[in-house]
C-alpha positions in Angstrom: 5.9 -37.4 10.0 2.6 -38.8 9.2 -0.4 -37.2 11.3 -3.2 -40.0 9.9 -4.4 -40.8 14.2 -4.3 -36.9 14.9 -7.7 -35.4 15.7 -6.9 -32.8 13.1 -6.3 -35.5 10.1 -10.0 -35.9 10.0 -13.0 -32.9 8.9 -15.3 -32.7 11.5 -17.5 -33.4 8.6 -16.4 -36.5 8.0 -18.7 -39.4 7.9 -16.9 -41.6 11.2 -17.3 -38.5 13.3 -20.6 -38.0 12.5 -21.7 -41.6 13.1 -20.0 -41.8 15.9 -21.9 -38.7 17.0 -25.2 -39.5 15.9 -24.8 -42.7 17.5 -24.1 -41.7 20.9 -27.3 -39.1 20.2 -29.4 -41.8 19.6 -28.3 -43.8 22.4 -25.6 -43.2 25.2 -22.6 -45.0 24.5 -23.6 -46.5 20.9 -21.0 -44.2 19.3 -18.3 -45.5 21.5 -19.5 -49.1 20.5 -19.1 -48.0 16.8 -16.1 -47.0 17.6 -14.9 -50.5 18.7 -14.8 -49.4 22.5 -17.9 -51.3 23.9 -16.8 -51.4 28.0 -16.7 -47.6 27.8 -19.5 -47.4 25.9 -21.4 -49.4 28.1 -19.9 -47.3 31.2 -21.3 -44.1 29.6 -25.2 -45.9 29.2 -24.8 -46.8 33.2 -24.1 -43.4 34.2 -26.9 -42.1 32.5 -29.0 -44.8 34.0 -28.3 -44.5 37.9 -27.4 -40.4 37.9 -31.2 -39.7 38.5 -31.8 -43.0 40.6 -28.8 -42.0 42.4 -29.8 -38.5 43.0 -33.3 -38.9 43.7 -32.1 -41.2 46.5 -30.2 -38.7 48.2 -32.7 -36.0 47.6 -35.0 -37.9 49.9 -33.2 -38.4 52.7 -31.8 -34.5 52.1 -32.8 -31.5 54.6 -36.5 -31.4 53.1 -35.8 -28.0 51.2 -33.0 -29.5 49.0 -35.4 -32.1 47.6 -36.1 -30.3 44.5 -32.2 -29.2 44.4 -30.8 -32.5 44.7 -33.4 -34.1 41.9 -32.4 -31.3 40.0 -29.0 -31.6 40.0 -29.2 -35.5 39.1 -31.7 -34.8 36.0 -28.8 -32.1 35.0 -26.2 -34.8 35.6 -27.6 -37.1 33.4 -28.3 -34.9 30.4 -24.8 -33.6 31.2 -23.1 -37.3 31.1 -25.1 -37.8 27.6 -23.9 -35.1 26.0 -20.6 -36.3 26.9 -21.0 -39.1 25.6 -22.1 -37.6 21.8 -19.1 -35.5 22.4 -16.6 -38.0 23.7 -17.7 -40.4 20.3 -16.8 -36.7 18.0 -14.0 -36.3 19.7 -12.5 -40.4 19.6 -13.7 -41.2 16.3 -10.1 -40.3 14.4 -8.2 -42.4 16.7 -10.6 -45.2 17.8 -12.3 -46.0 14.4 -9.6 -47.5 11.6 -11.1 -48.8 8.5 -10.3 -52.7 7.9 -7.8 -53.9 5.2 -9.0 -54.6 1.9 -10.3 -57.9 1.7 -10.0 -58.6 5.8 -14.0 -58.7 7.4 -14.9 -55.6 9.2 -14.9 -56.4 13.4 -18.2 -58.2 14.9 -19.3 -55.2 16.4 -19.0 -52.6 13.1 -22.4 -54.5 12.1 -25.8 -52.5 11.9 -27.4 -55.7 13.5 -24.9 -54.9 17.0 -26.0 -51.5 17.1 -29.9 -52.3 16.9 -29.4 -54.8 19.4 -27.1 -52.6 21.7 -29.8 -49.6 21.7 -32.9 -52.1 22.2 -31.1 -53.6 25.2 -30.0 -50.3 26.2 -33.4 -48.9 26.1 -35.5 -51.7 27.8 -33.2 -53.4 30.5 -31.5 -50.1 31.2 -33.0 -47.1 30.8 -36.6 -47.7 31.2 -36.2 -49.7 33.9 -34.6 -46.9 35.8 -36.8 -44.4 34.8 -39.8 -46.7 35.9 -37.9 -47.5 39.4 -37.5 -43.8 40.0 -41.3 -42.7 39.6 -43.0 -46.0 40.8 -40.5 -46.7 44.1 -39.1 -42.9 44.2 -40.2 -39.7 43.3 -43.5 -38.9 41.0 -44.0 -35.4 40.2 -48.1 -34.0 39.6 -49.7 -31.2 38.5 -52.4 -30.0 40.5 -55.4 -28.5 38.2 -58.4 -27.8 41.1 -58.1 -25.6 44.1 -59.7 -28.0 46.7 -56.9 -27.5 48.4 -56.0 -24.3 48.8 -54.3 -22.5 50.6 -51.6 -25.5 50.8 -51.2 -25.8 46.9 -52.7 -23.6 43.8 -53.9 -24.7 40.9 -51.1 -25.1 38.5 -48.6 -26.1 41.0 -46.3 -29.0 39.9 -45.3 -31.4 43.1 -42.6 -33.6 43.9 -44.4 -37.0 45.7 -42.7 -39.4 47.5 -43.3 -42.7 46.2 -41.9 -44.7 49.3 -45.0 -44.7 51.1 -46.2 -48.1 53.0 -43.2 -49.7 51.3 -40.6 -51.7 53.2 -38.6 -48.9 54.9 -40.6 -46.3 53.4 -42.2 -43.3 55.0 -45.3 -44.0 57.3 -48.6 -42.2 56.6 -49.5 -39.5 59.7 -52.1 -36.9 60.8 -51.8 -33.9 58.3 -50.0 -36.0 55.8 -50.9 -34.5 52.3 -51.5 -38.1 50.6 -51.9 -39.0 46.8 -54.3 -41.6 46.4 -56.9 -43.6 44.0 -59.7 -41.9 43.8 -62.6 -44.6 44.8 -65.1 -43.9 42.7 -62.5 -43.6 39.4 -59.6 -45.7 40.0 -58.3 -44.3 36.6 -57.8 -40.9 38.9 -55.8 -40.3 41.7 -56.8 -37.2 44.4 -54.7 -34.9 46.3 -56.2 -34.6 49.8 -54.9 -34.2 53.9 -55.1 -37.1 55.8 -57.1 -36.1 59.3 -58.1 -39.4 60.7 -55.6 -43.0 61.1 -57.4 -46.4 61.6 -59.3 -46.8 64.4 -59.5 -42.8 64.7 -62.5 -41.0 66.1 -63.8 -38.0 63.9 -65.9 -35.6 64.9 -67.2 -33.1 62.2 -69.7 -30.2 63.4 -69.6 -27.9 60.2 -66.3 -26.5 60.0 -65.1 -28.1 63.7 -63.2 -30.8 63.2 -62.3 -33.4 66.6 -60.2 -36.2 66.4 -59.7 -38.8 69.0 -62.2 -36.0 71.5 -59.3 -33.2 70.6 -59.6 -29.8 68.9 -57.9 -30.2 65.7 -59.2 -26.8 64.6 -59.3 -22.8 65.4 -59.8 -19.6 63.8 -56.3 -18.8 62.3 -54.0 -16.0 64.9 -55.7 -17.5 68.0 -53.4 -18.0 70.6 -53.2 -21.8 70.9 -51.5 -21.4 66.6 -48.5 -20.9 65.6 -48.1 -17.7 63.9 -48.6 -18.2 59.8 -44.8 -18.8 57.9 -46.0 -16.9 54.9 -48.9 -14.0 54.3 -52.1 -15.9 53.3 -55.2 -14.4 52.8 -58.6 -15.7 51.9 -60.6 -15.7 49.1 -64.5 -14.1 49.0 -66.7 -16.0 51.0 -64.2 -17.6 52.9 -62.6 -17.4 56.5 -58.4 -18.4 57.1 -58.3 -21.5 59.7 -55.6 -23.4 61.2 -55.6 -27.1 62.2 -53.1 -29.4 63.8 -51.9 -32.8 62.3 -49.0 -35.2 63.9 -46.6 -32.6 62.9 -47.2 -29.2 63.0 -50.2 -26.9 61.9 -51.5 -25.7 58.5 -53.9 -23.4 57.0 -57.2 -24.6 56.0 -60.2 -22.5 53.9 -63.5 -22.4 55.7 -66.8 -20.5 54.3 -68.0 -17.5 56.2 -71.4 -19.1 57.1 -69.9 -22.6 58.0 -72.0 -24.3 54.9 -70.9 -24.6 51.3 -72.2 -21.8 49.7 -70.3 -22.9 46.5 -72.3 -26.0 45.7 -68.9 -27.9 45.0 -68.5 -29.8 47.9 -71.2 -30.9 50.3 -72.1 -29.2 53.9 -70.6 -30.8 57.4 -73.2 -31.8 59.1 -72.7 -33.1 62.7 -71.2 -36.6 62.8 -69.3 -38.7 64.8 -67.5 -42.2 62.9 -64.6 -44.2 63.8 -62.1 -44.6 60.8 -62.3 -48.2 59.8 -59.2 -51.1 59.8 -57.2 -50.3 57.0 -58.5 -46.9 56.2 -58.3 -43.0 56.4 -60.2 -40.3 56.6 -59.0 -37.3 54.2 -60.3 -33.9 53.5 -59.5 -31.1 51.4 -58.0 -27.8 52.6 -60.5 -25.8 50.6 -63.7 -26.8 52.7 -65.6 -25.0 50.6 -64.3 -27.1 47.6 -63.5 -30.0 48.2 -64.6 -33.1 47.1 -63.2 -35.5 50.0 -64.4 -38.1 52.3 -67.4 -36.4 53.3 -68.7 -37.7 49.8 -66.6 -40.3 48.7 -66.0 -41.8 51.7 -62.7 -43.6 53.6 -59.7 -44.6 51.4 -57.5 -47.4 52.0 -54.0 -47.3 52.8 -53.1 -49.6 49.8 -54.7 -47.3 47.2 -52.5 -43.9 49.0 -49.7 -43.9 46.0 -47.2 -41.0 47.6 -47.5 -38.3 50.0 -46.5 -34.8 48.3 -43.3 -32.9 49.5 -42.5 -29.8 47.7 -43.3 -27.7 44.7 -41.1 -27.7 42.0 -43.0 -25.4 39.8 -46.0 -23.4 39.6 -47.7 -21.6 36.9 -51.3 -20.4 35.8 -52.8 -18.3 33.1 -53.2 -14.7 34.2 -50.3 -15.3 36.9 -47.9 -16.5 34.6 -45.0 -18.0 36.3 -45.0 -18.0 40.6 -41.6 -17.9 41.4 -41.6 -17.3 45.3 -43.8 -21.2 45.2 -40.7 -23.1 43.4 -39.1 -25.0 46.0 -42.2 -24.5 48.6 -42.5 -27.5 51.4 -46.3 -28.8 51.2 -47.1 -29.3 55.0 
């Protein structure tokens, strides 16, 4: 009885398995296109495509704390569905891959030509188009290097974003949003800061007051009109714990002691009273003390706010090392 098709008629050296393998390495599904199987091949480079399009869709309209799990899980899917595809193409190569009779032309798609071809169009109609769909219409992750807005997010956090904002069907920008935007006076950078004020808003800043539409929006943190804090947060030197109240709910902001900027990174609050232009809004860092924010740079347009952040996904610093108890915080 001959065994020649067996799986264990061929080394696992031998030069079909491993260029079925490498194949598949190089490019999901190239080794089962090598291998004469092109639809499955194909099948292989679509699930890897749409697992973390796919995933990342979900995430978003998860329960807010599974965000980070559920974009997890689709970036594991996808590496997982590669692999499978290298090992699927190891695996198939003694059945699938018969060499052609002497003098008969080898199949049109054993020829190198097909494969460049296959992993060029794989890579720029495929691939990078998904990838490109997931952080410009998704999800965007940052790394946030200043502290200007503290005690919300640390330097060295790593956020999730959502990229949806002002798009058809997208999320809306409110009060307390924590919005990612182009920074006006170096559109090459883009900002982390809170939204406080909508179009058409009336601000009202008296050093570290803050009035919005003729309403408190802020208080000295445990008074009785706050919510009690969800985590212990203390404050830095210099500076006091406040709370203020966006559209949603109420977060922690940094004031200095004396109500100026003692600092010298940001700029002092004097009193003022504006209303937030047509197409604008007003945004300030949490860390009044060091914050650059509107109270230099001015109002930002709604077209130049990119995403609004959601969670952190990771968070590191030198001295601190690794903070574990912030993977998988909710920004709010």
């Amino acid at each position: 009885m001959t065994t020649a098709d067996s799986d264990m008629s061929v080394s696992p050296r031998s030069p079909r398995r491993l260029l079925a393998l490498a194949g598949s390495l190089a490019m999901p599904g190239l080794g089962q296109l090598y291998l004469g199987d092109p639809v499955r091949g194909s099948l292989f480079l679509l699930a890897v495509a749409l697992a973390v399009p796919g995933a990342t869709r979900l995430a978003l309209v998860a329960p807010p704390r599974g965000l980070w799990i559920v974009t997890l899980f689709g970036v594991a899917a996808a590496v997982g569905i590669y692999v499978w595809s290298a090992v699927d193409a190891f695996r198939r190569a003694p059945r699938s891959l018969v060499a052609a009779p002497s003098g008969v032309a080898a199949p049109s798609w054993r020829r190198p030509g097909v494969y460049v071809l296959y992993a060029a169009v794989g890579y720029a109609l495929v691939l990078a188009p998904s990838t490109a769909y997931v952080r410009g219409e998704l999800l965007e992750t940052f790394v946030v290097p200043t502290g200007s807005m503290m005690p919300t997010i640390l330097p060295g956090d790593r956020i999730l974003a959502d990229k949806r904002v002002g798009r058809r069907g997208g999320v809306k920008v409110w009060r307390g949003a924590l919005a990612v935007f182009i920074y006006p006076n170096d559109r090459t950078s883009v900002f982390i800061k809170r939204v406080v004020g909508l179009p058409g808003d009336r601000i009202e800043l008296d050093g570290p007051a803050l009035r919005v539409n003729g309403q408190d929006a802020s208080s000295e943190d445990g008074g009785s009109n706050l919510a009690a804090p969800s985590t212990a947060i203390s404050a830095p030197p210099g500076l006091r714990l406040g709370r203020e109240r966006g559209d949603r709910g109420e977060y922690h902001v940094l004031w200095p002691v004396d109500g100026g900027a003692p600092s010298g990174h940001s700029v002092a609050t004097p009193k003022s009273s504006f209303v937030v232009p047509d197409g604008q809004v007003f945004v300030l860092g949490d860390n009044r003390d060091a914050a650059v924010d509107s109270r230099r740079f001015g109002t930002v347009p709604l077209a130049d706010i990119q995403a609004l952040a959601r969670q952190v996904w990771f968070s590191s610093h030198p001295g601190e090392g690794v903070r574990w108890r912030r993977i998988g915080a909710l920004l709010e």
